[in-house]
mmJSON file of the N, C-alpha and C atoms, coordinates in Angstrom:
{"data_MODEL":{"atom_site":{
"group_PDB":["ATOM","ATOM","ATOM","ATOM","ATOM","ATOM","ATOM","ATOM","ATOM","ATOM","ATOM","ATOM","ATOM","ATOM","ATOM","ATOM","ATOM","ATOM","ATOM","ATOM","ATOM","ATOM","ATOM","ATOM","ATOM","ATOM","ATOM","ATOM","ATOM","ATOM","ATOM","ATOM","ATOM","ATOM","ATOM","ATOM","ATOM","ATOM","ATOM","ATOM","ATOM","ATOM","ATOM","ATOM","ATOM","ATOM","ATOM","ATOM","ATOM","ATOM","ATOM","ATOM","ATOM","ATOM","ATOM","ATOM","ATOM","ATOM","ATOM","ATOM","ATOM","ATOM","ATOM","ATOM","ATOM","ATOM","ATOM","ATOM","ATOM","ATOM","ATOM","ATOM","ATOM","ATOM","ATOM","ATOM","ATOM","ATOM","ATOM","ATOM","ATOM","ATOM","ATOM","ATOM","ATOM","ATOM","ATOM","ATOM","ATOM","ATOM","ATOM","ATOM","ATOM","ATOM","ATOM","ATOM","ATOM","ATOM","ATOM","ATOM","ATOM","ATOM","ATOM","ATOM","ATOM","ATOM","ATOM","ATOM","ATOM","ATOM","ATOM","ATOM","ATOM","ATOM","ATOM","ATOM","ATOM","ATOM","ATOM","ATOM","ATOM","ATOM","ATOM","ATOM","ATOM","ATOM","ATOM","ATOM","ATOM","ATOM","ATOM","ATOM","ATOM","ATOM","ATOM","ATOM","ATOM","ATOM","ATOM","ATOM","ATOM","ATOM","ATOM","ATOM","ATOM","ATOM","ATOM","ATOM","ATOM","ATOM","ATOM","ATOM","ATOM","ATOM","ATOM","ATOM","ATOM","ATOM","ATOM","ATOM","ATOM","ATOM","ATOM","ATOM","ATOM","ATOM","ATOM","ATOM","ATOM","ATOM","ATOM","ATOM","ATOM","ATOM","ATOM","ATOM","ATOM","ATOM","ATOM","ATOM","ATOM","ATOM","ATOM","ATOM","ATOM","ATOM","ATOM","ATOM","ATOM","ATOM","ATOM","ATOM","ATOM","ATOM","ATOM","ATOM","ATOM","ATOM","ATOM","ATOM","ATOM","ATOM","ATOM","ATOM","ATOM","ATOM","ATOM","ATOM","ATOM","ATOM","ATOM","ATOM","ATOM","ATOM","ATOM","ATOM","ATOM","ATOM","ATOM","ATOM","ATOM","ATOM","ATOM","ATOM","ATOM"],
"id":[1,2,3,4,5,6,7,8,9,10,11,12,13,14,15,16,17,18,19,20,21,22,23,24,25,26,27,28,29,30,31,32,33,34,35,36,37,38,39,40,41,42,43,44,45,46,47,48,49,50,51,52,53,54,55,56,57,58,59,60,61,62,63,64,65,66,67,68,69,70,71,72,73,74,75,76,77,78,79,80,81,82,83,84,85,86,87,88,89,90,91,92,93,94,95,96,97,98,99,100,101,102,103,104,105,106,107,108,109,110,111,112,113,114,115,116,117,118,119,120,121,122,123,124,125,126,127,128,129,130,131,132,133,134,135,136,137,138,139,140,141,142,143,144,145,146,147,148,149,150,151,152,153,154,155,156,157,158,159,160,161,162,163,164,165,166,167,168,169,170,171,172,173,174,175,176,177,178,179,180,181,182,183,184,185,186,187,188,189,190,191,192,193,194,195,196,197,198,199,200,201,202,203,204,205,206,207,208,209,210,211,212,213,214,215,216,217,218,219,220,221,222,223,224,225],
"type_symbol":["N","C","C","N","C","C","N","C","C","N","C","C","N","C","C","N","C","C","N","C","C","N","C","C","N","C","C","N","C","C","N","C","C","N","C","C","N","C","C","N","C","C","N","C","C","N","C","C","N","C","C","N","C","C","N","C","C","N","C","C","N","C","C","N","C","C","N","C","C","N","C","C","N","C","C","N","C","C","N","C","C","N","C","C","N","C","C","N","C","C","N","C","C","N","C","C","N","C","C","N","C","C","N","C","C","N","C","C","N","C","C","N","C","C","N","C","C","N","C","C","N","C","C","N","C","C","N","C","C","N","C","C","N","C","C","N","C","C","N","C","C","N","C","C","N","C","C","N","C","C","N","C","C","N","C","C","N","C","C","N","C","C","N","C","C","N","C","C","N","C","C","N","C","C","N","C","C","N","C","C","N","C","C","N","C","C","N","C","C","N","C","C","N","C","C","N","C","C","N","C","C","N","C","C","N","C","C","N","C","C","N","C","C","N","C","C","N","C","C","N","C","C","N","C","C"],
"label_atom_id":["N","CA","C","N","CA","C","N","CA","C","N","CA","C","N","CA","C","N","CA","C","N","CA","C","N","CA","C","N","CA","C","N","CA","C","N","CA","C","N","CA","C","N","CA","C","N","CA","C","N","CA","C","N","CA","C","N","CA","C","N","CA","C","N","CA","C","N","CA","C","N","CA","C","N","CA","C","N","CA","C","N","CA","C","N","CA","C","N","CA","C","N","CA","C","N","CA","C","N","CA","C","N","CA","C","N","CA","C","N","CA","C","N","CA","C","N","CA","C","N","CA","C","N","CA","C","N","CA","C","N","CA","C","N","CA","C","N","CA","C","N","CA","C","N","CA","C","N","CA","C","N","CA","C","N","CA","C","N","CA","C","N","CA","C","N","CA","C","N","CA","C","N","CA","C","N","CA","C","N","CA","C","N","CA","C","N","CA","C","N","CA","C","N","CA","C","N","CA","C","N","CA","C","N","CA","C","N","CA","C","N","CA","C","N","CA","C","N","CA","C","N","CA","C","N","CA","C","N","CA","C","N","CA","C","N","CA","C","N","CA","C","N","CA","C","N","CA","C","N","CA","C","N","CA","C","N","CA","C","N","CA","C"],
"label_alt_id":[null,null,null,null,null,null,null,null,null,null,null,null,null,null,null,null,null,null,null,null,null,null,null,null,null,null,null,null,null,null,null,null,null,null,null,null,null,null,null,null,null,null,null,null,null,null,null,null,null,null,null,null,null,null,null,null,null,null,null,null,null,null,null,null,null,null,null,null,null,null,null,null,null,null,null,null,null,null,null,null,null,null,null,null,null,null,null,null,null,null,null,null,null,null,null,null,null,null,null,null,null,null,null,null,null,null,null,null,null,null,null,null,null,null,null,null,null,null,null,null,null,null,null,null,null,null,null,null,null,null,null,null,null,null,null,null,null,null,null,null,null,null,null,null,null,null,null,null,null,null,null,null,null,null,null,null,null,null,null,null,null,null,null,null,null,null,null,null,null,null,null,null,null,null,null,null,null,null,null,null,null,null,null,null,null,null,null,null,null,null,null,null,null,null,null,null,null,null,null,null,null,null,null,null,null,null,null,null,null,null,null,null,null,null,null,null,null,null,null,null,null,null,null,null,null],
"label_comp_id":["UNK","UNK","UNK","UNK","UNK","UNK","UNK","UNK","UNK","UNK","UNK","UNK","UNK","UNK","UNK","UNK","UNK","UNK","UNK","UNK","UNK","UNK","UNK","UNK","UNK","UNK","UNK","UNK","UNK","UNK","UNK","UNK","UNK","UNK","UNK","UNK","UNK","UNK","UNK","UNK","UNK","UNK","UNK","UNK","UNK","UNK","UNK","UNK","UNK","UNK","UNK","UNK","UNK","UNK","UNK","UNK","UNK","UNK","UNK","UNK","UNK","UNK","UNK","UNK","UNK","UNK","UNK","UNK","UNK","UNK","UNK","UNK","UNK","UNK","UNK","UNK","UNK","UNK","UNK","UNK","UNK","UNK","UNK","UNK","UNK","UNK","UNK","UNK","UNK","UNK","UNK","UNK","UNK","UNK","UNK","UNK","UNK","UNK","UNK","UNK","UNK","UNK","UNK","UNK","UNK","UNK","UNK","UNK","UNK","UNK","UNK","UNK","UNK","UNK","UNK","UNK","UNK","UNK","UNK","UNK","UNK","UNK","UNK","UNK","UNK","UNK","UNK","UNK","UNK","UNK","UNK","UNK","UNK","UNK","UNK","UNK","UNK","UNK","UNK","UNK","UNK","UNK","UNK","UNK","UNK","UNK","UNK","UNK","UNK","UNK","UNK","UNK","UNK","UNK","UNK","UNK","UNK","UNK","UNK","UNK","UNK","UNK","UNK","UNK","UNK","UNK","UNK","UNK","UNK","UNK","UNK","UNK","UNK","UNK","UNK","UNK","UNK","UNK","UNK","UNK","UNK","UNK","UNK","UNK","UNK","UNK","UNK","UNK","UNK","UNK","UNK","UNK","UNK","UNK","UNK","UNK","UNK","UNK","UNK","UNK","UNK","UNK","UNK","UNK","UNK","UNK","UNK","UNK","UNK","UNK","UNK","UNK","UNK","UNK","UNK","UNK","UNK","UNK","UNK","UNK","UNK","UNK","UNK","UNK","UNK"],
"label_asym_id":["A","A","A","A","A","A","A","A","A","A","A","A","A","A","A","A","A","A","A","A","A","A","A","A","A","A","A","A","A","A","A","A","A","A","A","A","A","A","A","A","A","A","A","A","A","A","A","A","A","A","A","A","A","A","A","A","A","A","A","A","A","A","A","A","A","A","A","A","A","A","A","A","A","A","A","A","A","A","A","A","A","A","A","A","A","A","A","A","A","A","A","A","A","A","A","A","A","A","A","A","A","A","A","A","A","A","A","A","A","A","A","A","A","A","A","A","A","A","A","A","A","A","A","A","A","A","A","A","A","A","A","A","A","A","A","A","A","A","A","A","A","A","A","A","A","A","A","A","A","A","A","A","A","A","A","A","A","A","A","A","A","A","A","A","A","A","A","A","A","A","A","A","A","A","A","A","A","A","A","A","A","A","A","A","A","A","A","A","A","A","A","A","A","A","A","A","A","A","A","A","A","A","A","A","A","A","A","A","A","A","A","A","A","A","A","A","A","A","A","A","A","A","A","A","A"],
"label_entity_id":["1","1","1","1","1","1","1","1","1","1","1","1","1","1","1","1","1","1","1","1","1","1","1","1","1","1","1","1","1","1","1","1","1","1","1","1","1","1","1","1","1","1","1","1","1","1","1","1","1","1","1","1","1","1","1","1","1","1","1","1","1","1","1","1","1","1","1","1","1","1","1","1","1","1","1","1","1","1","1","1","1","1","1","1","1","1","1","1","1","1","1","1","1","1","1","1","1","1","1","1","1","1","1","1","1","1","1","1","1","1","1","1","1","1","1","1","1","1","1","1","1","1","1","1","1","1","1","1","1","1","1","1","1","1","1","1","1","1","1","1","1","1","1","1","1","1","1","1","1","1","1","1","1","1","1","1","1","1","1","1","1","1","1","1","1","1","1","1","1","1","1","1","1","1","1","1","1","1","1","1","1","1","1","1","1","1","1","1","1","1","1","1","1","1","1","1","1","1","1","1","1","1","1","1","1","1","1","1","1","1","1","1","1","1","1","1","1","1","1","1","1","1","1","1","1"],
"label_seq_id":[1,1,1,2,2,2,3,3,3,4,4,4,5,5,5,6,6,6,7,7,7,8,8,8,9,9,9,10,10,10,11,11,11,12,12,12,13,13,13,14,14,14,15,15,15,16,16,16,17,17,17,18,18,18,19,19,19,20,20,20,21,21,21,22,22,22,23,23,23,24,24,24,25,25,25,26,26,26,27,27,27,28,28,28,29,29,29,30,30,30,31,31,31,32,32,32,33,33,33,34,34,34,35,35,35,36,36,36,37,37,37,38,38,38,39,39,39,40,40,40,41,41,41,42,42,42,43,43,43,44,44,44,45,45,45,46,46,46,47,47,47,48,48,48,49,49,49,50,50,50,51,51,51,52,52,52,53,53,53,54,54,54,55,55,55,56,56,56,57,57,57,58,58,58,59,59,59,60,60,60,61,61,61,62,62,62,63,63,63,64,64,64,65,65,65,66,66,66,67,67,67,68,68,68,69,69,69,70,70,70,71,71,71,72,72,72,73,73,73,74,74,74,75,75,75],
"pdbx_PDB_ins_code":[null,null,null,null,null,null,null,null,null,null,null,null,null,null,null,null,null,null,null,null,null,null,null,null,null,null,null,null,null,null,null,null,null,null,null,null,null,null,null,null,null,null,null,null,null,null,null,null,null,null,null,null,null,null,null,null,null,null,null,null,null,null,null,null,null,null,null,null,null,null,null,null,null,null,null,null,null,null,null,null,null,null,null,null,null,null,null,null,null,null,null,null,null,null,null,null,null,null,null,null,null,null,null,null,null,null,null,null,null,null,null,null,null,null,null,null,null,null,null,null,null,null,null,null,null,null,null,null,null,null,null,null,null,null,null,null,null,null,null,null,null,null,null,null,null,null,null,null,null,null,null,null,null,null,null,null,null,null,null,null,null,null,null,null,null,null,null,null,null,null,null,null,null,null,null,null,null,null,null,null,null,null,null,null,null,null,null,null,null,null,null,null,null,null,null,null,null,null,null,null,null,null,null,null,null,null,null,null,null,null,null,null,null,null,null,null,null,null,null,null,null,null,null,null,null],
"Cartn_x":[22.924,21.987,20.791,19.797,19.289,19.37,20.73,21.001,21.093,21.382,21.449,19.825,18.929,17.746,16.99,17.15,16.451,17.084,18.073,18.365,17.937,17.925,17.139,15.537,14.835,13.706,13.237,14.225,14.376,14.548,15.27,15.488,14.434,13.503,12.824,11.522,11.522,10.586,11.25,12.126,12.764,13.343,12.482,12.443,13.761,14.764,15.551,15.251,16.197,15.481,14.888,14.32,13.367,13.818,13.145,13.761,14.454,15.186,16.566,15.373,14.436,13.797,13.004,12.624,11.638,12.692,13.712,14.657,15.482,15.304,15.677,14.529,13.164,12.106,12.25,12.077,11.944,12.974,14.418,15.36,15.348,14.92,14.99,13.269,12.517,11.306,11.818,12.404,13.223,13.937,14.712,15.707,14.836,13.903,12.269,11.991,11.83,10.893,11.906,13.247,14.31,14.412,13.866,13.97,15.173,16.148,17.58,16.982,17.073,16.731,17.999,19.086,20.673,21.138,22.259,23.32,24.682,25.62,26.262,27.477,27.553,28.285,27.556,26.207,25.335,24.398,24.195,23.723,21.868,20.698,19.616,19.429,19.109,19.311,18.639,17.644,16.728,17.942,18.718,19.738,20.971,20.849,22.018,21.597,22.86,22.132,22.347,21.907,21.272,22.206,23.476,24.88,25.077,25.111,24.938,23.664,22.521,21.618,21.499,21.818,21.819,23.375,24.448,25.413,24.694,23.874,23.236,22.343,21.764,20.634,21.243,22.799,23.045,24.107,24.626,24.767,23.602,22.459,21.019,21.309,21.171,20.616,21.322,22.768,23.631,23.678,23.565,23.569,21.913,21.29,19.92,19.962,20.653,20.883,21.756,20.868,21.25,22.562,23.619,24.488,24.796,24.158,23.778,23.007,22.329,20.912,21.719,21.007,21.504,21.371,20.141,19.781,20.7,21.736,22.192,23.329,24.485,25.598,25.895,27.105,27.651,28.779,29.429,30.194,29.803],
"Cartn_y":[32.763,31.72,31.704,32.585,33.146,32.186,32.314,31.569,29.863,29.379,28.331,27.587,28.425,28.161,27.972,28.945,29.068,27.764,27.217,26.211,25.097,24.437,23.545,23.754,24.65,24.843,24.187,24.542,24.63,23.162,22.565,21.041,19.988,20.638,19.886,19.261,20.076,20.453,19.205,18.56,17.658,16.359,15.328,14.074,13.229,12.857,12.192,10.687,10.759,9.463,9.852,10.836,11.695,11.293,10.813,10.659,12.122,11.742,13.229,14.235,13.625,14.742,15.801,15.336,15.937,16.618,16.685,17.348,18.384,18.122,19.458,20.063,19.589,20.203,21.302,21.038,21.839,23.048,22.823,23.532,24.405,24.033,24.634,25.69,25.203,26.291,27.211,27.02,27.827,28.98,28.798,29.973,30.827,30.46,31.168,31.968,31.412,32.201,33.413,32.938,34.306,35.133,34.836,35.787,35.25,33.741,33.866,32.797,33.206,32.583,31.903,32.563,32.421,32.205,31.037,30.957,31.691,32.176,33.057,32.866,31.553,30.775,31.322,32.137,32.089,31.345,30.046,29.046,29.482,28.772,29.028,27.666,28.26,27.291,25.993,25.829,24.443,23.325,23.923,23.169,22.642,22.978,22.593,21.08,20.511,19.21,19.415,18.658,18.642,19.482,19.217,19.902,21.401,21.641,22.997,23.67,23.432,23.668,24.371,23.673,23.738,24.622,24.504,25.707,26.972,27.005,28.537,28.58,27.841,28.151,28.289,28.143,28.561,30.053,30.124,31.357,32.905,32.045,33.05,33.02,32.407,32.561,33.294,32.852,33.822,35.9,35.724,36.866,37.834,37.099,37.851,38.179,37.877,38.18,39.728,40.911,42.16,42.228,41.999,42.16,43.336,44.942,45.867,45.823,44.799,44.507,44.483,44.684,44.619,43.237,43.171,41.42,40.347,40.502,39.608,40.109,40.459,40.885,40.068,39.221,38.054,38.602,39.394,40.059,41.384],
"Cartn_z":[-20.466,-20.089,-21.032,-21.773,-22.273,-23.77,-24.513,-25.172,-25.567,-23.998,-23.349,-23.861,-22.786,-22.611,-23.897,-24.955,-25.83,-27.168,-26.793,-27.406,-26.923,-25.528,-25.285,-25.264,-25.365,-26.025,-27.615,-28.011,-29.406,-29.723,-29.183,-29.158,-29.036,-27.748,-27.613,-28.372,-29.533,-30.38,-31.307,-31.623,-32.724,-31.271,-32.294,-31.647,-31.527,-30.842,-30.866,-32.334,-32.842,-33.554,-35.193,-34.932,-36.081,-37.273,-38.43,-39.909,-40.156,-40.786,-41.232,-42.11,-42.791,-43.77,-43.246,-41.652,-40.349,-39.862,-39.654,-38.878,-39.886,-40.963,-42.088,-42.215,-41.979,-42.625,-41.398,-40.12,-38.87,-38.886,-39.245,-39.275,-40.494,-41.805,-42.768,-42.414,-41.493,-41.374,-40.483,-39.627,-38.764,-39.515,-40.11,-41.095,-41.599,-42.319,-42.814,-41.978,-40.963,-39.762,-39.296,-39.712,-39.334,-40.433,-41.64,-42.862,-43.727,-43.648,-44.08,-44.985,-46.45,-47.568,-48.543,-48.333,-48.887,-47.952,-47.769,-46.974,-47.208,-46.121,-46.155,-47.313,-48.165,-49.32,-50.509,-50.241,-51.48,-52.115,-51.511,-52.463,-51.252,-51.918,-51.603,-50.263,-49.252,-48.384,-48.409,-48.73,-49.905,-50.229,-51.105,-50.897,-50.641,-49.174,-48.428,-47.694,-47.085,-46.701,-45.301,-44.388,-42.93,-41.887,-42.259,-41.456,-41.64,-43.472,-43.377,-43.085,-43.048,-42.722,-41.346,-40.395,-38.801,-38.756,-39.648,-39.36,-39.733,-40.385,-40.593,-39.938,-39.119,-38.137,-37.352,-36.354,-35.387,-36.187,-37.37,-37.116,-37.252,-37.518,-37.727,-36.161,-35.512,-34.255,-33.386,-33.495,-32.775,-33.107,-34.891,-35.034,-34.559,-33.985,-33.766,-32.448,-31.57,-30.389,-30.28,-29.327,-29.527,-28.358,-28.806,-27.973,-26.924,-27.3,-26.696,-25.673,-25.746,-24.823,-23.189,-22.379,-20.804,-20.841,-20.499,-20.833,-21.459,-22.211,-23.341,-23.057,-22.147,-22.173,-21.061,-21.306,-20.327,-19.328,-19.87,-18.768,-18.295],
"occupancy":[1.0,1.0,1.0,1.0,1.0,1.0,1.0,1.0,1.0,1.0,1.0,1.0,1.0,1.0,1.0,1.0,1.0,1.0,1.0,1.0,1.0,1.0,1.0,1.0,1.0,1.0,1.0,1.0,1.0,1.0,1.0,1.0,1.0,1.0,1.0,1.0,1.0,1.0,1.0,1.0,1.0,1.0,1.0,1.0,1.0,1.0,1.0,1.0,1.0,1.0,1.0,1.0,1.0,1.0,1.0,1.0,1.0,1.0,1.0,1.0,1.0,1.0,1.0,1.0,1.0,1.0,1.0,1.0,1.0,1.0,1.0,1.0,1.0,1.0,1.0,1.0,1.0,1.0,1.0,1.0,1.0,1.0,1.0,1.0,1.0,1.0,1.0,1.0,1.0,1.0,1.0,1.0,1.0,1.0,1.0,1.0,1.0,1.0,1.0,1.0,1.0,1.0,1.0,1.0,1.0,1.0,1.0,1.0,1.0,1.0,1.0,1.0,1.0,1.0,1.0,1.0,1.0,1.0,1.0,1.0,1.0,1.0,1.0,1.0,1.0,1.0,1.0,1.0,1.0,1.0,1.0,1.0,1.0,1.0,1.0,1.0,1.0,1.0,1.0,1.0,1.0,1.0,1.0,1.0,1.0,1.0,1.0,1.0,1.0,1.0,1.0,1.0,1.0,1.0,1.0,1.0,1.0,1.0,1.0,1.0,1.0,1.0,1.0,1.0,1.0,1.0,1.0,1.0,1.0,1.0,1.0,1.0,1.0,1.0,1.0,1.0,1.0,1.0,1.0,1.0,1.0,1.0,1.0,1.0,1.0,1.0,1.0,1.0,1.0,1.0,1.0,1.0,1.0,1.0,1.0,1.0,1.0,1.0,1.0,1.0,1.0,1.0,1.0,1.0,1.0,1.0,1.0,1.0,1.0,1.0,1.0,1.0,1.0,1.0,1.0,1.0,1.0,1.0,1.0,1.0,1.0,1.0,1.0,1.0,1.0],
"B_iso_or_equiv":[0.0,0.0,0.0,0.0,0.0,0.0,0.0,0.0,0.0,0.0,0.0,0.0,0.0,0.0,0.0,0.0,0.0,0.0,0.0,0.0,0.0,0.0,0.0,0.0,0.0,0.0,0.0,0.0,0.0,0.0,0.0,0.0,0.0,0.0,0.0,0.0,0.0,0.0,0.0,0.0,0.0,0.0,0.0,0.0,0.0,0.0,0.0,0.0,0.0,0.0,0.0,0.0,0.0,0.0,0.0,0.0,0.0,0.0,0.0,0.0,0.0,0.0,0.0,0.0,0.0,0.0,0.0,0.0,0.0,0.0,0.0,0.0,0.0,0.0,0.0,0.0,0.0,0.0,0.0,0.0,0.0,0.0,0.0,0.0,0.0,0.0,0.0,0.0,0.0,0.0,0.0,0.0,0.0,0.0,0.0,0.0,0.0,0.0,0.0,0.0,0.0,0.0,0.0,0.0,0.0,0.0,0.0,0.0,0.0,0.0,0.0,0.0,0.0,0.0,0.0,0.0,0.0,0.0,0.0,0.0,0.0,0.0,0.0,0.0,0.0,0.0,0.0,0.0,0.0,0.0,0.0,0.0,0.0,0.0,0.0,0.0,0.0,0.0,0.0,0.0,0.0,0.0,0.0,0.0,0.0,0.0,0.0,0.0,0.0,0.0,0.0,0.0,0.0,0.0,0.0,0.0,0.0,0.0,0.0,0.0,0.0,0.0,0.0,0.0,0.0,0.0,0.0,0.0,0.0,0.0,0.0,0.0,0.0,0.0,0.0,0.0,0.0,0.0,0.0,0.0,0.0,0.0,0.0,0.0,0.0,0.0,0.0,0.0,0.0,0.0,0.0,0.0,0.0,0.0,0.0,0.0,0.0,0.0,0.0,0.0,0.0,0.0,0.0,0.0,0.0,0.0,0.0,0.0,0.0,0.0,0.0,0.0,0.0,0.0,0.0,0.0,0.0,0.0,0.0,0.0,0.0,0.0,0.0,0.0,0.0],
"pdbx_formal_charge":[null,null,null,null,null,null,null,null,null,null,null,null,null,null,null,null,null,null,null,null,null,null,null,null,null,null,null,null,null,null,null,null,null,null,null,null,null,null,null,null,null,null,null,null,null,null,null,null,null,null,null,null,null,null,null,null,null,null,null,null,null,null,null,null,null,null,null,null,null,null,null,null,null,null,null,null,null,null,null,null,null,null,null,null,null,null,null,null,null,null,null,null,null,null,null,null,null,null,null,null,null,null,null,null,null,null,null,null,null,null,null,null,null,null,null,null,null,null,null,null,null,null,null,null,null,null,null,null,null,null,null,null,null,null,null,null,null,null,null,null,null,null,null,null,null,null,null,null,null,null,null,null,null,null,null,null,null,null,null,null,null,null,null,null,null,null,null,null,null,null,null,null,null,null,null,null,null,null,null,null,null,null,null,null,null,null,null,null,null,null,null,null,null,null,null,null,null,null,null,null,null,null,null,null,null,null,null,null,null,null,null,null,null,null,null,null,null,null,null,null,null,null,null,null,null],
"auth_seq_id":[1,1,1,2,2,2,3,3,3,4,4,4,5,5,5,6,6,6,7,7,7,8,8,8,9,9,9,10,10,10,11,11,11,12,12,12,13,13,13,14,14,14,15,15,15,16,16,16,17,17,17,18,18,18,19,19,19,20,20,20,21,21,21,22,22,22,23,23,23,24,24,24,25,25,25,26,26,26,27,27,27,28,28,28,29,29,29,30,30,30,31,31,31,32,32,32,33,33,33,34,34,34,35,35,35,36,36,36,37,37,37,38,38,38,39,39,39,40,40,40,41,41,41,42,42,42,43,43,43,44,44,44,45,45,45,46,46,46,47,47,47,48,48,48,49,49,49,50,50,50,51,51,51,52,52,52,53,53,53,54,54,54,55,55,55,56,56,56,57,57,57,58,58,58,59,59,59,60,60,60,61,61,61,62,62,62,63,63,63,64,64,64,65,65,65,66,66,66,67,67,67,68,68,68,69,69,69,70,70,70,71,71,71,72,72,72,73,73,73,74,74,74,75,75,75],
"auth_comp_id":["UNK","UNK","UNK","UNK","UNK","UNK","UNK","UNK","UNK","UNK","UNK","UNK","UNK","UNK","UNK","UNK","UNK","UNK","UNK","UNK","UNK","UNK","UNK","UNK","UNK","UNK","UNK","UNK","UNK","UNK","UNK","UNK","UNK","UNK","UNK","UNK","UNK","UNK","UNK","UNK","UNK","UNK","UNK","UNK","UNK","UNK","UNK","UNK","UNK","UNK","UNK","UNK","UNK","UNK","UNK","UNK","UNK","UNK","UNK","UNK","UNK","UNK","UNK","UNK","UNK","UNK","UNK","UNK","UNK","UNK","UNK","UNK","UNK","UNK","UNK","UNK","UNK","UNK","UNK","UNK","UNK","UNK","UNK","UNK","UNK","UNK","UNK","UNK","UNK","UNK","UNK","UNK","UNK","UNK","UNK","UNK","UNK","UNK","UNK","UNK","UNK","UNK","UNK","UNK","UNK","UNK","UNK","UNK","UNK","UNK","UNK","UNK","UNK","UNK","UNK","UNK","UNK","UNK","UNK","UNK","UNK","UNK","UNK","UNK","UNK","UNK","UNK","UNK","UNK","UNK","UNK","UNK","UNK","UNK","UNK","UNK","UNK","UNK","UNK","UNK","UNK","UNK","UNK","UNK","UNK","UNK","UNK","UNK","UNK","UNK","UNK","UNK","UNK","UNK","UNK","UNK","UNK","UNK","UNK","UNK","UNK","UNK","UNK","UNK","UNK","UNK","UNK","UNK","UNK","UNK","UNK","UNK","UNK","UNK","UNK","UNK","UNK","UNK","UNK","UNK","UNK","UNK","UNK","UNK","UNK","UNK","UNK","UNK","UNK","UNK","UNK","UNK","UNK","UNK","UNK","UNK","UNK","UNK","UNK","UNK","UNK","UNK","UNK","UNK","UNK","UNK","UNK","UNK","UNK","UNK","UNK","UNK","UNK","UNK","UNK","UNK","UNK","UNK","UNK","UNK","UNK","UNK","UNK","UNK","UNK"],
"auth_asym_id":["A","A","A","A","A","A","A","A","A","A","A","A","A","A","A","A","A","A","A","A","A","A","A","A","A","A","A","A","A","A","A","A","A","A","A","A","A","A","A","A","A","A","A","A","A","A","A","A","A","A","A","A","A","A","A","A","A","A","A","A","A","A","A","A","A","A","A","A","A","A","A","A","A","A","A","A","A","A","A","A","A","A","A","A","A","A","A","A","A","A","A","A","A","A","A","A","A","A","A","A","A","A","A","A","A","A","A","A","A","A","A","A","A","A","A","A","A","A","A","A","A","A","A","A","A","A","A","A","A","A","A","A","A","A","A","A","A","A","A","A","A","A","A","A","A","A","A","A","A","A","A","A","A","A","A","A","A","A","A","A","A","A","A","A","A","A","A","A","A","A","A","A","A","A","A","A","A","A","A","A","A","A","A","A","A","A","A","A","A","A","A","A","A","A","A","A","A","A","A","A","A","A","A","A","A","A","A","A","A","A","A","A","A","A","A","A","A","A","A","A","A","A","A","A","A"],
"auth_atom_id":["N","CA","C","N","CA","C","N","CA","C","N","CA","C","N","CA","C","N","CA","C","N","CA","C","N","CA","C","N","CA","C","N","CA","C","N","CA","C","N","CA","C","N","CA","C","N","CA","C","N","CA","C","N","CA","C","N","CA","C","N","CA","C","N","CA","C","N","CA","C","N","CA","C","N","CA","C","N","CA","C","N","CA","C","N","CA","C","N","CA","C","N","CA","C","N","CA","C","N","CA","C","N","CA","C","N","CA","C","N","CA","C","N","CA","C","N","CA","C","N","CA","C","N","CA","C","N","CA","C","N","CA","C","N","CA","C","N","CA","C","N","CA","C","N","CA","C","N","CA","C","N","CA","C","N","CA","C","N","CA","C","N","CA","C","N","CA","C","N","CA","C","N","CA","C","N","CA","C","N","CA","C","N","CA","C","N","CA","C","N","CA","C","N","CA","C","N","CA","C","N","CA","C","N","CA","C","N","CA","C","N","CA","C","N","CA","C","N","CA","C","N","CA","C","N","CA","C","N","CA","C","N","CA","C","N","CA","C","N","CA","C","N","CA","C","N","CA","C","N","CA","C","N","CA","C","N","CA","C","N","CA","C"],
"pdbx_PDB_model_num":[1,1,1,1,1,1,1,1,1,1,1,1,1,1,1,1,1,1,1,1,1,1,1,1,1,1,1,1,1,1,1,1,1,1,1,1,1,1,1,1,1,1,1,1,1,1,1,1,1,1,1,1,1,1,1,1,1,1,1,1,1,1,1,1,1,1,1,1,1,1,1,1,1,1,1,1,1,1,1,1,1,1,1,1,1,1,1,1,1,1,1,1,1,1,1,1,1,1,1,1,1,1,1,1,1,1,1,1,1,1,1,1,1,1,1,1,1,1,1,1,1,1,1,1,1,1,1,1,1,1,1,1,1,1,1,1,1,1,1,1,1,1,1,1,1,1,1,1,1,1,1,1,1,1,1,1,1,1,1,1,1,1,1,1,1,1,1,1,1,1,1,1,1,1,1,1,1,1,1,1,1,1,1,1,1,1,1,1,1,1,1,1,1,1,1,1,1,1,1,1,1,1,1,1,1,1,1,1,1,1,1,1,1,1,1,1,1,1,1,1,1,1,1,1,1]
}}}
């Protein structure tokens, strides 16, 4: 749930509608803020375009989640 939550959080922050350059800018500050400067292809994430962008922000996101955690364990 945890995961859930923290994605519609995350959403709500980017405007339905939003010009595409506002919605890479938000997502591409996001990856920053996780430390992921290279995408997992190698290339510098700057330039990737809007799709790969948000595929590496959800696999930043998934991999930051401590699966050990009590908290964060689904079964």
């Amino acid at each position: 749930m945890g995961i859930l939550l923290e994605s519609v959080k995350s959403r709500k922050k980017i405007k339905r509608g939003a010009p595409l350059e506002k919605k890479m800018q938000y997502v591409l500050d996001e990856l920053k803020s996780m430390n992921v400067n290279i995408s997992r292809t190698g290339k510098p994430v700057e330039s990737l375009d809007y799709d790969e962008l948000k595929e590496e922000w959800v696999f930043a996101t998934i991999l930051s989640f401590d699966v050990e955690s009590p908290e964060n364990k689904f079964f």
